[in-house]
PAZAPA-4460 file (N, C-alpha, C; in steps of 0.05 Angstrom, whole numbers, plus 32768, in hexadecimal, padded with zeros to 4 digits):
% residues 324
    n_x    n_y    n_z   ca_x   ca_y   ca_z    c_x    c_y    c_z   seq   type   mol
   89CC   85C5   851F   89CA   85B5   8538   89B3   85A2   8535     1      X     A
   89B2   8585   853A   89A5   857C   8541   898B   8579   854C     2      X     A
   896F   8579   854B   8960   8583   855D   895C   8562   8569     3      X     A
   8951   8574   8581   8956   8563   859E   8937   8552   85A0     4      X     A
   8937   853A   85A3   8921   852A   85A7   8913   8528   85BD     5      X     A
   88FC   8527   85BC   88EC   8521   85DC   88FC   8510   85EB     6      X     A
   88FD   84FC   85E6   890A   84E5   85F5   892D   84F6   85FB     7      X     A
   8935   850B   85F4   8952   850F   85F7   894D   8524   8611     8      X     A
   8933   853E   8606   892E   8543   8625   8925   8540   8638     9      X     A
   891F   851D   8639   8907   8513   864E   8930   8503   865F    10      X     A
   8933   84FF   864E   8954   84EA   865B   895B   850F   866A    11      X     A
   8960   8519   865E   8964   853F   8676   894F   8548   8684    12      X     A
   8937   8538   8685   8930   8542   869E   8936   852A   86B5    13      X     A
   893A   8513   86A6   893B   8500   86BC   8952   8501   86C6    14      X     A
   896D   850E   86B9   8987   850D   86C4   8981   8528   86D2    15      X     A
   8978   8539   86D3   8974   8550   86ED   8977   8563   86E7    16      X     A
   897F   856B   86CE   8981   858A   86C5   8973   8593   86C8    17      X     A
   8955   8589   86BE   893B   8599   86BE   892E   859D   86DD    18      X     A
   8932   858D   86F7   892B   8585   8709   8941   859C   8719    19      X     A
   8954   85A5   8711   8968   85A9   871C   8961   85CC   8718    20      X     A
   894C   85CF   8700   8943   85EB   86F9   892C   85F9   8709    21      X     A
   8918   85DC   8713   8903   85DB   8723   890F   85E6   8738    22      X     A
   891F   85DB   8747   8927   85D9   875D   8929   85F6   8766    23      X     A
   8940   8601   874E   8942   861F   8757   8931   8636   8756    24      X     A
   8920   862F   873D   8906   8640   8748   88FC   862F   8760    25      X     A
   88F3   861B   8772   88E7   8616   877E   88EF   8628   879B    26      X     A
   8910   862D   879B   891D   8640   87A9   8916   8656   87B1    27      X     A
   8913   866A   8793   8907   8684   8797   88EE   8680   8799    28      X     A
   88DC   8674   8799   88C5   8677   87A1   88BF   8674   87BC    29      X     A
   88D1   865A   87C4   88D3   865B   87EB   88E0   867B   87F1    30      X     A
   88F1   867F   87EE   8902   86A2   87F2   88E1   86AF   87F2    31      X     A
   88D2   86B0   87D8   88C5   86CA   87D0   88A2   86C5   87E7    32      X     A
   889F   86B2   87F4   888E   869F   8801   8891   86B7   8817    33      X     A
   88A2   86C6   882A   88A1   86D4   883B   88A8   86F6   8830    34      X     A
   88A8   86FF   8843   88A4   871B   883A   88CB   872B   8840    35      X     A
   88D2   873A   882B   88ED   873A   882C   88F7   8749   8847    36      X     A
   88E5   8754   8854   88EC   8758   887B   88E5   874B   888C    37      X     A
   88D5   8730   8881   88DB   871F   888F   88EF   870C   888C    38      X     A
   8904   8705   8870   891B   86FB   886F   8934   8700   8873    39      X     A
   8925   8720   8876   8946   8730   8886   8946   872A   889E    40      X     A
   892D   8721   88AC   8934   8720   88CB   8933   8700   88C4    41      X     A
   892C   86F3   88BC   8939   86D6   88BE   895D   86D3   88BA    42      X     A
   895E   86DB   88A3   897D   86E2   88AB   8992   86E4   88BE    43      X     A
   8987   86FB   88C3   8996   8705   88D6   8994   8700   88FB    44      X     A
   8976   86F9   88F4   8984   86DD   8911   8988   86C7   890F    45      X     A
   898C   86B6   88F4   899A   869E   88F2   89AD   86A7   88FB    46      X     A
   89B8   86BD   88EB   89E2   86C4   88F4   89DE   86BE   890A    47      X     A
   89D3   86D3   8919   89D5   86D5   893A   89D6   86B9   894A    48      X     A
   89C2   86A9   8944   89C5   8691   894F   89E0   867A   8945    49      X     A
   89DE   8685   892C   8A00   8670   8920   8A12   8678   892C    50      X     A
   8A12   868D   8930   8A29   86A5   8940   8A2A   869E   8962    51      X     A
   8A17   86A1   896F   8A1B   8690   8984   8A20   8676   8993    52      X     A
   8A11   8664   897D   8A20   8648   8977   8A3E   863D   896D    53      X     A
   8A43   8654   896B   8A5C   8656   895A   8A6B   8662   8971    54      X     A
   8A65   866F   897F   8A75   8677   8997   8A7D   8663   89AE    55      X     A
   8A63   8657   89B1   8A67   8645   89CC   8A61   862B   89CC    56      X     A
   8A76   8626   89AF   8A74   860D   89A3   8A61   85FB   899D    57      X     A
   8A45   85F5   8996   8A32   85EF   8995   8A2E   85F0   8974    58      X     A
   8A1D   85D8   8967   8A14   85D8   894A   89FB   85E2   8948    59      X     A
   89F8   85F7   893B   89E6   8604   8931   89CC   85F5   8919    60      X     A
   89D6   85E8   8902   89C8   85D8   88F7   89D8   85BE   88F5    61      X     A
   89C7   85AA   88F9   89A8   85A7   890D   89B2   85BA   892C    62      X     A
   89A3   85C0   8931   89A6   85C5   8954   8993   85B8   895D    63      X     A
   899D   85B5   8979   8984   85A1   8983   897D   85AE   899D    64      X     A
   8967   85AA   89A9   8954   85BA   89B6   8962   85C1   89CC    65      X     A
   8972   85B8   89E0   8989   85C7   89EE   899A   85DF   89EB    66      X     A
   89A3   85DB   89D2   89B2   85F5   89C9   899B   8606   89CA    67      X     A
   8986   8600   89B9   896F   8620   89B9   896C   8625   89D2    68      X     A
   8964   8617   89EE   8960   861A   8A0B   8973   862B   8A16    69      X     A
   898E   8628   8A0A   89A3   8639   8A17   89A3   8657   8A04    70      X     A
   89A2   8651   89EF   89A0   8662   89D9   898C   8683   89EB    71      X     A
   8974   866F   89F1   8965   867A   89F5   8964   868E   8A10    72      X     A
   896B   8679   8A27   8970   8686   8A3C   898B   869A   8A3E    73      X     A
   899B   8694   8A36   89B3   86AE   8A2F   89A8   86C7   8A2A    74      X     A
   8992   86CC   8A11   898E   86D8   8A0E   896A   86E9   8A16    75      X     A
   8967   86DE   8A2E   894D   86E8   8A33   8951   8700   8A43    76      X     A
   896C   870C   8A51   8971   871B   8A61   8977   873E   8A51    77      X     A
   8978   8736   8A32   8981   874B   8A2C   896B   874C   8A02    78      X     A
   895A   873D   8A04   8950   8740   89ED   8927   8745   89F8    79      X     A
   891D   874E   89EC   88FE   8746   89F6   88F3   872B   89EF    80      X     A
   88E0   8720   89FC   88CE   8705   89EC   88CF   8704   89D5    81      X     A
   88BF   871B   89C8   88B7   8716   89AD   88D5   8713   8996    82      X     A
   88E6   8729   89A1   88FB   871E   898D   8908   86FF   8994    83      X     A
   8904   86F7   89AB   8911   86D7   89AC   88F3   86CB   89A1    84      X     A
   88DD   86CD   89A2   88CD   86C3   898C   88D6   86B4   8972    85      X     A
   88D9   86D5   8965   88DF   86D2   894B   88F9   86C3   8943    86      X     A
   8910   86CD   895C   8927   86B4   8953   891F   869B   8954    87      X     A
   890B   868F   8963   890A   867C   8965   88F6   8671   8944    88      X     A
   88E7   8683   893D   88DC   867B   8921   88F3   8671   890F    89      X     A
   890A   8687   890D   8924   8687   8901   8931   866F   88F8    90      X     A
   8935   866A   890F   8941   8655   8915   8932   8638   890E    91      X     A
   891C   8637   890E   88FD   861E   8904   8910   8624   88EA    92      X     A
   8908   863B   88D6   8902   8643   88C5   8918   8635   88B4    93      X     A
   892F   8635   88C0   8955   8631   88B1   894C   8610   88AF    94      X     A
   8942   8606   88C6   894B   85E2   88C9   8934   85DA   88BB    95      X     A
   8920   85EE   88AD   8906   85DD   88A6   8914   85D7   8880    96      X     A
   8920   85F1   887A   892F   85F5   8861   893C   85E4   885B    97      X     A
   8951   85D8   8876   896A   85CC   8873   8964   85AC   886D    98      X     A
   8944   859F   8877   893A   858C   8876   8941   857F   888E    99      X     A
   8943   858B   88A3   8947   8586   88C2   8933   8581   88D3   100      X     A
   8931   8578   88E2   8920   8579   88F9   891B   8595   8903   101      X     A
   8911   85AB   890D   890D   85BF   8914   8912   85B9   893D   102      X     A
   891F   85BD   8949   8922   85B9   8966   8915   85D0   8977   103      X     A
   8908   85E7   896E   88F0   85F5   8972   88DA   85EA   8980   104      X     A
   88D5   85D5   8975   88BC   85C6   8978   88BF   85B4   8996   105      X     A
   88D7   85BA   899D   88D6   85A2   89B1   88C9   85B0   89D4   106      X     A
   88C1   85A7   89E4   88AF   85AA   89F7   88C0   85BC   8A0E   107      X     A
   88DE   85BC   8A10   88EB   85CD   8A1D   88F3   85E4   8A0C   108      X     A
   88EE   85E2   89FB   88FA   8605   89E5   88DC   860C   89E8   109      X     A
   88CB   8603   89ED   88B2   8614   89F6   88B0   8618   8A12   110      X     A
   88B0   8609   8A1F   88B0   8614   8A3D   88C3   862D   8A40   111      X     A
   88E0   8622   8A3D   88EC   8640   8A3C   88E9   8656   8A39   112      X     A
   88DA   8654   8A20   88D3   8675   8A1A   88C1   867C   8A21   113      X     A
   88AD   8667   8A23   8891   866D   8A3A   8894   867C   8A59   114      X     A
   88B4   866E   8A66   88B9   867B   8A77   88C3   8696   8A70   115      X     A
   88D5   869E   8A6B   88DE   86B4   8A58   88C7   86CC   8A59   116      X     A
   88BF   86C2   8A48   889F   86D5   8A44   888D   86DD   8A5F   117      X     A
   8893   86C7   8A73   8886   86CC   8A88   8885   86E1   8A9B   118      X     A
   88AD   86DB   8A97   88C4   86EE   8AAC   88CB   8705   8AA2   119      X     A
   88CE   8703   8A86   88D9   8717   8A73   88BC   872C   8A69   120      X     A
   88AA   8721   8A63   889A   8728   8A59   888C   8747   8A5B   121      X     A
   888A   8758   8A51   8876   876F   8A4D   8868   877A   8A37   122      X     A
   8854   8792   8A3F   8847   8792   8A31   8855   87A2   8A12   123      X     A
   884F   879E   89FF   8858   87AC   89E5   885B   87C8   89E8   124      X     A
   8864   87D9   89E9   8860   87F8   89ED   8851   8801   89CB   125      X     A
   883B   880B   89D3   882F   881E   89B1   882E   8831   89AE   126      X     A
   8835   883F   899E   883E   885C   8990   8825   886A   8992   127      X     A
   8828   887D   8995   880F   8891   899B   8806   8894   8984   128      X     A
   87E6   889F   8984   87DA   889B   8966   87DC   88B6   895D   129      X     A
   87D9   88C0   8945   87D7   88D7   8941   87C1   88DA   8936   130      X     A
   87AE   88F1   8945   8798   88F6   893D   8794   8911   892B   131      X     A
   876D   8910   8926   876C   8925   8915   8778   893F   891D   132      X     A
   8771   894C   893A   8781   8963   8938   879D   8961   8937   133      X     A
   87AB   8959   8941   87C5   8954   8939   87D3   8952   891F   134      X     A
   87BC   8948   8914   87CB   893E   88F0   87C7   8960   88EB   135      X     A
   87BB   8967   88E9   87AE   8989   88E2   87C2   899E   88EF   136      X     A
   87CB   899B   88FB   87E0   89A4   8914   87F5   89A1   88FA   137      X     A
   87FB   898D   88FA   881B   8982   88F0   8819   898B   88CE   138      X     A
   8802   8987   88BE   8807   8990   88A0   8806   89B5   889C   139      X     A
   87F2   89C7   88B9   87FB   89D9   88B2   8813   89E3   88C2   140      X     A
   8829   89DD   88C5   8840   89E0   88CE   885E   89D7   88B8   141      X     A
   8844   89C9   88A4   885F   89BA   8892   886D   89D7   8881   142      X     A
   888B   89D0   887C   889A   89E2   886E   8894   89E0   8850   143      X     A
   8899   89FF   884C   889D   8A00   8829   88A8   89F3   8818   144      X     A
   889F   89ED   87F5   88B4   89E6   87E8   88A5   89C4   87E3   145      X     A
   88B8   89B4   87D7   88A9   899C   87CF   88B0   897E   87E7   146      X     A
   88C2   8988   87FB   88BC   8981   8812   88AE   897C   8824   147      X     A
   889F   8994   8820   8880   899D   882C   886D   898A   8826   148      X     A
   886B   8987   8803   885A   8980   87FC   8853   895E   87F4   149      X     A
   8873   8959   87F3   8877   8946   8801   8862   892F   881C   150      X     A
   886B   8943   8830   8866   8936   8845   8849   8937   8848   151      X     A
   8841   894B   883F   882A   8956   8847   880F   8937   8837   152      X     A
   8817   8934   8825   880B   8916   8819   8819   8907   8829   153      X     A
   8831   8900   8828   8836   88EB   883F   8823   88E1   885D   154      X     A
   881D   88F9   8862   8816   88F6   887D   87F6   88F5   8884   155      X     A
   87E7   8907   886D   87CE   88FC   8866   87C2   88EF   8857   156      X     A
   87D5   88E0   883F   87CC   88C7   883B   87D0   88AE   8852   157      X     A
   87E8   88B0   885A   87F4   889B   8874   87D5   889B   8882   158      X     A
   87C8   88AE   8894   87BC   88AF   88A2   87A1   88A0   8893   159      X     A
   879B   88B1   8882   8778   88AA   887A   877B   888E   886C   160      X     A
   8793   8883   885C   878C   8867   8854   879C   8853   886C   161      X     A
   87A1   885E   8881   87A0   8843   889C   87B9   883C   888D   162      X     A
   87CF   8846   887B   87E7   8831   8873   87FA   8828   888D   163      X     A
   880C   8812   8888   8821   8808   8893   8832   8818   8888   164      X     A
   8848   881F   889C   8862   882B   8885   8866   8817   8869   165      X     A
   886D   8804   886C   8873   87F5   8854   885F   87F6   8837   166      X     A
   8842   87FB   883C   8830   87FF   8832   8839   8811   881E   167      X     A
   8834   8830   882A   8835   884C   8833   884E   8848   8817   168      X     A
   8869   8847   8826   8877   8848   8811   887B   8833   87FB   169      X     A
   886C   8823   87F2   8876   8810   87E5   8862   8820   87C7   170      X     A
   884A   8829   87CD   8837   8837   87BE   8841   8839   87A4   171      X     A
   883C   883A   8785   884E   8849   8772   8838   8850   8762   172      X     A
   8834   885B   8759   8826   8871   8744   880A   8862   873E   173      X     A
   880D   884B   8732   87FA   883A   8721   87EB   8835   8734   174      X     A
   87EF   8834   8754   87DF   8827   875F   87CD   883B   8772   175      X     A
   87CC   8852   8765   87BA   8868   8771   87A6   8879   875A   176      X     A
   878E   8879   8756   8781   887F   8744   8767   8891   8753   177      X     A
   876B   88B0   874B   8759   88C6   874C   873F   88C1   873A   178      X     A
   872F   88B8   8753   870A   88BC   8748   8701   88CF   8752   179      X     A
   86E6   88CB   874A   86DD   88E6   8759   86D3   88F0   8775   180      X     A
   86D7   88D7   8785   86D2   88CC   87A1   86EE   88D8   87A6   181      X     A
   8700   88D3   879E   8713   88D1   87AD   872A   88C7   879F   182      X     A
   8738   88B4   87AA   875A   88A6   87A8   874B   888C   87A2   183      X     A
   8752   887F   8797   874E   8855   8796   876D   8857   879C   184      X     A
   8772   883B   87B0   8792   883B   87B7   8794   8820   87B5   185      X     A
   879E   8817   87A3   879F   87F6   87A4   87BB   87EE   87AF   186      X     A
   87B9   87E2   87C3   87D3   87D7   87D5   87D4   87B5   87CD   187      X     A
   87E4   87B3   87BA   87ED   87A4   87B4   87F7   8788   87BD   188      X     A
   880E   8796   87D5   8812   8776   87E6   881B   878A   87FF   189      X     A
   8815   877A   881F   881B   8787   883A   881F   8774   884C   190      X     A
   8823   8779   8860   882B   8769   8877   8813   874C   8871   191      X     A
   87FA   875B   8873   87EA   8742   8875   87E2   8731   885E   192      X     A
   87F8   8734   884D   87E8   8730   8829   87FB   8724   8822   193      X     A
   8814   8714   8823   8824   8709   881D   882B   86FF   87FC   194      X     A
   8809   86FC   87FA   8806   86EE   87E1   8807   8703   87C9   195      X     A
   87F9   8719   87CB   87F8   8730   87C4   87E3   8730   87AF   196      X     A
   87BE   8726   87C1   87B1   8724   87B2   87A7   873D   87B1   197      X     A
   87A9   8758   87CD   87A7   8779   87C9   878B   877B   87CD   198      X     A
   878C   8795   87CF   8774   879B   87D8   8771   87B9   87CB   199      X     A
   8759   87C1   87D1   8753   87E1   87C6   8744   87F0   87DD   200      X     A
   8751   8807   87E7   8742   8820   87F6   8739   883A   87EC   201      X     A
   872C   8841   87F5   8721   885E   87F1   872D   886C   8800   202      X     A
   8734   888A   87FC   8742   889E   880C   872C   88B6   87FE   203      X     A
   8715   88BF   880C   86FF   88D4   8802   870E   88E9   8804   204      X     A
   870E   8907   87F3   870C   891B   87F8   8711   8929   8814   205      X     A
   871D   893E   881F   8720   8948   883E   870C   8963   8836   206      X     A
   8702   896B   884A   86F2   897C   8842   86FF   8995   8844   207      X     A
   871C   8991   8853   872F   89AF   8856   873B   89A6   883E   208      X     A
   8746   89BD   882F   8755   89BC   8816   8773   89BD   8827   209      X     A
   877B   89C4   883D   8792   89B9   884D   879C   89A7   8857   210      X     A
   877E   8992   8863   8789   897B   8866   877B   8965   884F   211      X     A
   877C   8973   883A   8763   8960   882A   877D   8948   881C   212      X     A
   8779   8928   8825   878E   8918   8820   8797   8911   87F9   213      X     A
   877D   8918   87ED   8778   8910   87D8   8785   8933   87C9   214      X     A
   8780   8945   87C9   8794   895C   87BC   87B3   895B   87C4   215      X     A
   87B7   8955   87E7   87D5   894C   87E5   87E3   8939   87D5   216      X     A
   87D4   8921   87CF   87E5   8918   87BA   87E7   8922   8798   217      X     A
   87CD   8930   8792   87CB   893C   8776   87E3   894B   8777   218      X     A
   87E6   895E   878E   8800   8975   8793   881A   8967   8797   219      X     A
   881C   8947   879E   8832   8947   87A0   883C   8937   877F   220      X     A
   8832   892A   877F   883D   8916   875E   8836   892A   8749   221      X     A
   882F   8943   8747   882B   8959   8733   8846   8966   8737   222      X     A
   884B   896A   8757   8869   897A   8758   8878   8970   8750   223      X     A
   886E   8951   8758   8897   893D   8755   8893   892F   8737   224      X     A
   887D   8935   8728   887C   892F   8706   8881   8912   870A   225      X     A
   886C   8908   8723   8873   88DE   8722   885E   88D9   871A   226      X     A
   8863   88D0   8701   8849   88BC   86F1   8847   889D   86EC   227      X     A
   8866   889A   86FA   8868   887B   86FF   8880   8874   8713   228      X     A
   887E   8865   8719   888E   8856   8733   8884   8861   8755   229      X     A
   889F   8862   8764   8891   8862   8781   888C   8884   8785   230      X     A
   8870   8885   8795   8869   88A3   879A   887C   88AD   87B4   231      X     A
   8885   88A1   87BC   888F   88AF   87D7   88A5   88AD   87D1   232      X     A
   88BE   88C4   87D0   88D1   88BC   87CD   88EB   88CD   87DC   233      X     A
   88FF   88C8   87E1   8917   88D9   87F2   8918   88FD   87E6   234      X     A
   891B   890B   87F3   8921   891F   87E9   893D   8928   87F5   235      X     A
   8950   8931   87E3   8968   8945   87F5   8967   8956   87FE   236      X     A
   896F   8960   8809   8974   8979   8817   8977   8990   8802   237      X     A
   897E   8992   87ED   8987   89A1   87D3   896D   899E   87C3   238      X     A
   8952   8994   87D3   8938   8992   87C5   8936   8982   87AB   239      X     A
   8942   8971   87A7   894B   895A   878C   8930   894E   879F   240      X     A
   8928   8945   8785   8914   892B   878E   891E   890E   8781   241      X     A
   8920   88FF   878C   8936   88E5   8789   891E   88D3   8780   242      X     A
   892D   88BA   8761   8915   88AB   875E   890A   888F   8766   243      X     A
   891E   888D   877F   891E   8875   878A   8908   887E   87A8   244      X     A
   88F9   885C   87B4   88EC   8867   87C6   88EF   8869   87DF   245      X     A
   88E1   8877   87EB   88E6   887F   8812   88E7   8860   881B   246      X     A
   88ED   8864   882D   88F9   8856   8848   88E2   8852   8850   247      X     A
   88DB   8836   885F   88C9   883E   8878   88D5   8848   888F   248      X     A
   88EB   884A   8892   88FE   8855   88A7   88F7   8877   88A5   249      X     A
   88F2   8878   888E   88F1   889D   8889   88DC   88A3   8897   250      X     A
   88BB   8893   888C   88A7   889C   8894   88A7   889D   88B3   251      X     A
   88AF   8893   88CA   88B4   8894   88DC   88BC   88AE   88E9   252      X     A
   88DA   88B3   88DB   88E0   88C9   88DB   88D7   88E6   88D5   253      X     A
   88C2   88E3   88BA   88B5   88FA   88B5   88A3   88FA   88CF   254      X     A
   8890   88EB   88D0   887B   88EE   88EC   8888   88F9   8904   255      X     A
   88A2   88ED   8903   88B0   88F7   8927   88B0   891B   8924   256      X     A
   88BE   891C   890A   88C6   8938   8907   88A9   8949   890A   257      X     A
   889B   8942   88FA   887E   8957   8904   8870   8959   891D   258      X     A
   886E   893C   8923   885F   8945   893C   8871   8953   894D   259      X     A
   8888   8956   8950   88A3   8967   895A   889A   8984   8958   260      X     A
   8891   8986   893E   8894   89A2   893A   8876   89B1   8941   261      X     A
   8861   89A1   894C   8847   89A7   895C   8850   899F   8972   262      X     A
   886B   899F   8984   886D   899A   899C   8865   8984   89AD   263      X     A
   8869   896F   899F   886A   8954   89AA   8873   8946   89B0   264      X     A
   887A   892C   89B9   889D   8927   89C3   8896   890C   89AD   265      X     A
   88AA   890E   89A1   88AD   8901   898B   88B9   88DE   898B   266      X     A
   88BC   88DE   89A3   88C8   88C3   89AC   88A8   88B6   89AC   267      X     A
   8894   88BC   89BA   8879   88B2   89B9   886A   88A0   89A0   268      X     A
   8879   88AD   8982   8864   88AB   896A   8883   88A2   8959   269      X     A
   8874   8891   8945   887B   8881   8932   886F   8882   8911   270      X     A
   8878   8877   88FF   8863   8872   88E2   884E   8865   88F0   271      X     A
   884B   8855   88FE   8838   883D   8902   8825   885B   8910   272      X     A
   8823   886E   8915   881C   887D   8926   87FC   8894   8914   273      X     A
   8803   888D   88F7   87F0   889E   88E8   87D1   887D   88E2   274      X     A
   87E6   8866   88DF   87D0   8858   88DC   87BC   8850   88F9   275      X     A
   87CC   884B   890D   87B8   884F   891F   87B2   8869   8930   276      X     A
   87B4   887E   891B   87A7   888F   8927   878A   8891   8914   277      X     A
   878A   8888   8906   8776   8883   88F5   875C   8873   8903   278      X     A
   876A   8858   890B   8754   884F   8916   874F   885A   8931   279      X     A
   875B   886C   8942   874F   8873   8960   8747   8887   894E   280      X     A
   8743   889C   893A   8734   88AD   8938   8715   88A7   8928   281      X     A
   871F   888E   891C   8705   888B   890E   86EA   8879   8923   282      X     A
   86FC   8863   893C   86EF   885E   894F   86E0   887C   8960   283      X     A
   86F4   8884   8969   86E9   88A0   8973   86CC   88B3   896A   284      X     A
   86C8   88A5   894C   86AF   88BB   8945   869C   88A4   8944   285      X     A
   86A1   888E   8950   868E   8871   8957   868D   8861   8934   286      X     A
   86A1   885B   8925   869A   8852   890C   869E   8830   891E   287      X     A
   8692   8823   8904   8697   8802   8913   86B0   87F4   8906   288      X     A
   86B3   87E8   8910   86CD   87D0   890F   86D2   87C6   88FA   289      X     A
   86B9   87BD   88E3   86C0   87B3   88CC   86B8   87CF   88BD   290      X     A
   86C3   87E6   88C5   86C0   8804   88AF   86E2   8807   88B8   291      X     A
   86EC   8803   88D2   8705   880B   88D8   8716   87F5   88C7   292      X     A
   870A   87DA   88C7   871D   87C6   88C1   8720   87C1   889B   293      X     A
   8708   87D0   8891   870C   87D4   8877   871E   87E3   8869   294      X     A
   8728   87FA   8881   8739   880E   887F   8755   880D   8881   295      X     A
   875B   87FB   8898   876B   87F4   88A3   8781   87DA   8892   296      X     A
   8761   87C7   888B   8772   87AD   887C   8781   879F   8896   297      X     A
   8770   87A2   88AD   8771   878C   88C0   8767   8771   88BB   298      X     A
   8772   875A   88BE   875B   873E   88B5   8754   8741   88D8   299      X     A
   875A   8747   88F0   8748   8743   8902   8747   875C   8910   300      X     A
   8728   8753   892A   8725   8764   8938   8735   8769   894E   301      X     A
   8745   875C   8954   8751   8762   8970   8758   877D   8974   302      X     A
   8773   8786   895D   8783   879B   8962   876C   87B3   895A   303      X     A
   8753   87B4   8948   8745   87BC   8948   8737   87D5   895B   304      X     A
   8729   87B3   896F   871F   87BE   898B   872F   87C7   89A1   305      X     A
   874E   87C6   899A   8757   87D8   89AE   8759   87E8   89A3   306      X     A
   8758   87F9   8996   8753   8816   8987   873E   8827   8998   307      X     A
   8726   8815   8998   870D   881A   899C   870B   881E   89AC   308      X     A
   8719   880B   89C1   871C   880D   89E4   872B   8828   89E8   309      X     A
   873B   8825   89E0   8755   8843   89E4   8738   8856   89DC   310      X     A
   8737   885D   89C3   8720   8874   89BE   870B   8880   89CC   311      X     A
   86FD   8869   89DC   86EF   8864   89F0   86E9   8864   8A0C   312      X     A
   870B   8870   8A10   8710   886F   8A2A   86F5   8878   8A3C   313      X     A
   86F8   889B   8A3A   86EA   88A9   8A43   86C5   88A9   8A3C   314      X     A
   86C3   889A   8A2E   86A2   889B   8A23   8695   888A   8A2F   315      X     A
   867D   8894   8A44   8671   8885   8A5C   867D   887B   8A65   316      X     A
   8693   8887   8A77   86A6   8886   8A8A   8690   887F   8AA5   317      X     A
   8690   886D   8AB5   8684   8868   8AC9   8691   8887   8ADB   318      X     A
   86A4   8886   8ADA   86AE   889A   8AF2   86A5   88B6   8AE7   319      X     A
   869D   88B7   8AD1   868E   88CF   8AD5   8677   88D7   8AD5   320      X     A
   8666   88C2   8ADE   864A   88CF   8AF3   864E   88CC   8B12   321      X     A
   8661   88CB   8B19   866B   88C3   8B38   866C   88DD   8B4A   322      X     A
   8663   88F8   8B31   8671   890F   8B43   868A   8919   8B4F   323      X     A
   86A2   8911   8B49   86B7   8911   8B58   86C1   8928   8B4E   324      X     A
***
């Protein structure tokens, strides 16, 4: 064959092959730009909105700021704010791609939802935290077997490194390293890290060899022989340990089930429930904000200091020098 001259692949990049290669990586890199639960829920309320547009005859792309107004109001009676929020990002998000005008932006798709929010509006409901006695409660209650042991790291690493479920389970072998402090846990990429420049925590030693977070994991990746890939992983019922990883849907589930089984009403607590129980316990023994938020991998204080506040309820309580 022939070999091909500069000038033969400069005429293919100018006819578009090469441009045409750009392009599609330039694709997956817009795709890989958000986080893949946040493109499932882009998704899936584009449908919803094409789907409704599509019902009551109206064009979906472009749409123009009317349709969202009705869009919107239809559905303020049976969705909360924040999810018509996010449709409304959705929806920016499709016409910004499509090289559209975005009709988001216009001055009555904000009033609307401004009203919305006004009428509709409440406060967020938050999952109860789970604290230190409680965690202690729930690991000595865990069952026999590698189930047990299992959860039993699950639930005190969850707690002491402040993870997000997604965190928590995303974890895989390489990224947890036994010193003599403790655990180094390098979290790689998370809600707030998009980029996935990561970060590194400490998880010290427990001073109970029962709830000690750093032997539950020695005990659990020694049982389940994981020396690489994800540490958390499904187990069957037939005690198979599966090599694919947990759910954040599971961790949820494991937490409901324990605090259940210390007599708790399980509807109250969540995964999200071990990381901030972390910070009302570590507020609770008066640590400061940038010791909680190093832990936590908060970039702010807000959600922080309501920790602190909650923790704080009772501590120099005016009403209790009142005598009452």
């Amino acid at each position: 064959m022939k070999p091909r001259t500069p000038t033969e692949d400069l005429d293919d990049r100018t006819n578009g092959g090469y441009l045409r290669t750009v392009a599609t990586r330039a694709s997956e890199y817009m795709r890989r730009s958000k986080a893949t639960n946040t493109v499932r829920a882009y998704q899936s309320d584009w449908t919803h909105f094409k789907d409704w547009c599509n019902q009551h005859g109206k064009t979906a792309l472009p749409a123009n700021s009317e349709t969202v107004t009705l869009y919107l109001s239809d559905l303020a009676e049976d969705y909360k704010p924040s999810t018509l929020t996010r449709r409304i990002a959705s929806i920016s998000q499709v016409h910004r791609a499509a090289g559209h005008e975005t009709p988001t932006r216009d001055g009555n798709v904000r009033m609307v939802l401004a009203g919305i929010r006004r009428t509709r509006g409440r406060a967020q409901a938050a999952k109860t935290p789970v604290l230190v006695d409680e965690l202690k409660r729930m690991v000595a209650r865990l069952p026999e077997g590698v189930l047990g042991i299992r959860d039993r790291a699950l639930l005190l690493m969850g707690f002491s490194g402040a993870f997000r479920r997604s965190e928590l389970v995303g974890l895989d072998r390489d990224a947890v390293e036994v010193v003599a402090d403790g655990l180094v846990v390098t979290i790689r990429r998370s809600k707030t890290d998009q980029e996935g420049w990561g970060r590194r925590i400490g998880i010290p030693y427990g001073r109970n060899p029962e709830s000690c977070p750093v032997g539950a994991f020695q005990a659990w990746v020694q049982t389940a022989a994981i020396t690489k890939g994800p540490i958390f992983r499904p187990i069957t019922r037939h005690g198979k340990i599966l090599g694919k990883r947990l759910s954040t849907n599971a961790v949820a589930e494991i937490v409901k089930r324990h605090v259940k089984e210390i007599g708790l009403d399980a509807a109250h607590f969540a995964g999200h429930s071990l990381r901030s129980g972390l910070a009302t316990a570590a507020a609770m023994t008066g640590a400061s904000e940038r010791a909680i938020m190093d832990q936590t991998g908060h970039h702010s204080a807000v959600m922080v200091r309501r920790y602190i506040r909650d923790a704080s309820l009772f501590k120099n309580n005016v009403v209790s020098g009142l005598g009452l």
